[in-house]
C-alpha positions in Angstrom: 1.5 -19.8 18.7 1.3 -17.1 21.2 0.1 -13.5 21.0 3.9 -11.8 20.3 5.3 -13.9 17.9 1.3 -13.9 15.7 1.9 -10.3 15.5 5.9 -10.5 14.6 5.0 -12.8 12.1 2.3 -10.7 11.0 4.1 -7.4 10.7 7.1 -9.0 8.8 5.0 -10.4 6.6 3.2 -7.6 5.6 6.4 -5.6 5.4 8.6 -8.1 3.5 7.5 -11.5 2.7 3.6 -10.6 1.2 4.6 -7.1 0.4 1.9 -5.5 -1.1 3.9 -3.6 -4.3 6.9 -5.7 -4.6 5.5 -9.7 -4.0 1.7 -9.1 -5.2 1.6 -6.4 -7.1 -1.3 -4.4 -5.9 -0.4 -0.3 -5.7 1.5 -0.3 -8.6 0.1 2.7 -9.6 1.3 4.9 -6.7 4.4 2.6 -6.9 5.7 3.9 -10.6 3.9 7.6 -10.5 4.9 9.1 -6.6 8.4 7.4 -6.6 10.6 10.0 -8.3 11.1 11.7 -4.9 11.6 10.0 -1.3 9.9 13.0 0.5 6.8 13.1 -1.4 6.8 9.0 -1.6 6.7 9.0 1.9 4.0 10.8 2.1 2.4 9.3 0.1 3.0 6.2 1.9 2.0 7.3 5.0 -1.7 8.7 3.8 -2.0 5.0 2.3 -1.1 3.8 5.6 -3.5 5.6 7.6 -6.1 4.7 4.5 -5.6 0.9 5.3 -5.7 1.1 9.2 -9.1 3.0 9.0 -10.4 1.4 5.6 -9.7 -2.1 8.1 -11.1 -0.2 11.2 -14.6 0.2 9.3 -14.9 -2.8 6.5 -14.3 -5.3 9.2 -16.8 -4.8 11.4 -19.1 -3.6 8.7 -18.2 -7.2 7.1 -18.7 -9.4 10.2 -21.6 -7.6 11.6 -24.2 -6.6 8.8 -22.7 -8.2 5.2 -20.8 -11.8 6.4 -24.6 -13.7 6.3 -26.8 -12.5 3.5 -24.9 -9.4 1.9 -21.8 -11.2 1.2 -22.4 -10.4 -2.3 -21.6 -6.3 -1.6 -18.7 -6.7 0.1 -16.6 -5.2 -2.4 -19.0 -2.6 -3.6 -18.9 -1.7 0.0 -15.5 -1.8 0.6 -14.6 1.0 -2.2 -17.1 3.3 -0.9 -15.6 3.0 2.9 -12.2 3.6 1.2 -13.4 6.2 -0.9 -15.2 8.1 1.9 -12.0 8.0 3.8 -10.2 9.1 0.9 -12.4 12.2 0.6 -12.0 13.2 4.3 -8.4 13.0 3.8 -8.0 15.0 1.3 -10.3 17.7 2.6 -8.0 17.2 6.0 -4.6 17.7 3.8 -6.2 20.6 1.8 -6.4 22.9 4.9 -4.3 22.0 7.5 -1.2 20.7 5.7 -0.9 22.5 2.0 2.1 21.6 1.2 1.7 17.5 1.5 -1.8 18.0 -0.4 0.2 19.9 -3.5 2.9 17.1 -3.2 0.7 14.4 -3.6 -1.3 16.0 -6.6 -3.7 13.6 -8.3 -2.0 10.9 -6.9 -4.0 11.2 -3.3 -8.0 10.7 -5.0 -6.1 7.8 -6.5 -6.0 6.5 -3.2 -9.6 5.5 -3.8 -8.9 3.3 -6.6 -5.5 1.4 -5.0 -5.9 -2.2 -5.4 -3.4 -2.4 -2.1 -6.0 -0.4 -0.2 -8.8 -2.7 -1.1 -6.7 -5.8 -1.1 -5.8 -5.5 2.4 -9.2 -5.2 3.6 -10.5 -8.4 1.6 -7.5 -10.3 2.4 -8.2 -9.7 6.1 -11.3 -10.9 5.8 -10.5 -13.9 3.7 -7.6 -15.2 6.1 -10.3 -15.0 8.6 -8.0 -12.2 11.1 -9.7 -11.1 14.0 -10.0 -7.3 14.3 -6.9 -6.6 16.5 -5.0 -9.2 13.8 -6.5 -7.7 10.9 -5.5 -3.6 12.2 -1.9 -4.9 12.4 -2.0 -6.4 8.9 -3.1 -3.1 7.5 -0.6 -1.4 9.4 2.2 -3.8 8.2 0.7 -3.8 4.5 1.4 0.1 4.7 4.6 -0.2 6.4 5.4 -2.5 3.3 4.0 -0.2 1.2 5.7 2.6 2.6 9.1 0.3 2.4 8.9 -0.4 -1.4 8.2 3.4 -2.2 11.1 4.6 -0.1 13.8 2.1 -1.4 11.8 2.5 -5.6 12.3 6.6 -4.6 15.8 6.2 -4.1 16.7 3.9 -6.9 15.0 6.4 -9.1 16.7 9.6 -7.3 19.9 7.6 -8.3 18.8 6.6 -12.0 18.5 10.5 -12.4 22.4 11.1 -11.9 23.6 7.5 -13.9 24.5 7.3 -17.2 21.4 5.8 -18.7 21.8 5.2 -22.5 19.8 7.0 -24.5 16.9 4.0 -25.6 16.5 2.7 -21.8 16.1 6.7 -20.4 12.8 7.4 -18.7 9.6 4.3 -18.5 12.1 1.7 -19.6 14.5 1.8 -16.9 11.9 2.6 -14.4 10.5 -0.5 -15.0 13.5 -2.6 -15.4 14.9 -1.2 -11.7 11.0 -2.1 -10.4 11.2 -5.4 -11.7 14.9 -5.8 -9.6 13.7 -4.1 -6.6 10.9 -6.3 -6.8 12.9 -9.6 -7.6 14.9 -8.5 -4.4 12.0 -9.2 -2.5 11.7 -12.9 -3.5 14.7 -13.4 -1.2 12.6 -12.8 2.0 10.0 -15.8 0.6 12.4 -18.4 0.1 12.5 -18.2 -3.8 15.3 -16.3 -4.2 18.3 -19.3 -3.8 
């Protein structure tokens, strides 16, 4: 397989096929509590983004170079502290040049820290064995899937807003039953779907 069509297949697997939110179910979190609005879920999407290209940027080497022989055992341990530190300088980054994206986010952005999707795509990179270049462009397409599913959830639930909802399936019930269809949309792109 040559170099272009890896990568291809890479990016539109991240973005559709093994899409973090909607096919394994990691970020679910973010997914349900930053969706109510497309501006503020794509920002949201885009600081996970950048969260999984650098959390991928450090664990990977960290991982091949000092924990892959005899400190395989604190990978994970490692992993969320990376994340978290990246997290932190984030947030401090947000809070004084760009206000009005750190108020958006709220709470949501420490939660960063504790997104399965963040740490998912650094372990799965290591356990599909990706090189670095590979495994950068996994994160990237993991947060352009990411950032996929919480646009398209945002505007289902801008539109749920305006429908007429009856009264028992109004607020967490029909947000999860239009999660669960976005999501079963998805199946399509696998090969499950018909």
């Amino acid at each position: 397989m040559n170099k272009v069509t890896m990568i291809t297949s890479i990016l539109l697997a991240g973005i559709l096929t093994n899409n973090m939110v909607l096919s394994k179910f990691l970020g679910i979190c973010p997914f349900l509590g930053v969706s109510k609005k497309v501006k503020t879920a794509v920002s949201m999407s885009i600081a996970v983004t950048i969260v999984m290209v650098i959390a991928t940027a450090v664990t990977w080497p960290l991982n091949e170079y000092v924990l892959r022989e005899k400190y395989n055992y604190l990978q994970t341990v490692v992993f969320i502290l990376v994340i978290a530190a990246i997290v932190q300088l984030i947030e401090i980054f947000l809070k004084k040049y760009i206000p009005p994206v750190y108020k958006a986010l709220g709470i949501y952005l420490p939660l960063i820290t504790t997104n399965c999707a963040v740490l998912g795509i650094t372990l799965l990179n290591v356990q599909d064995g990706l090189n670095y270049g590979l495994s950068l462009i996994n994160a990237l397409a993991a947060g352009l899937g990411f950032m996929l599913a919480m646009v398209l959830f945002a505007g289902v639930r801008e539109r749920l807003e305006t429908a007429n909802v009856p009264e028992f399936l109004k607020g967490l019930p029909i947000t999860l039953i239009a999660a669960a269809l976005v999501s079963l949309s998805f199946l399509g792109f696998a090969g499950i779907g018909g």
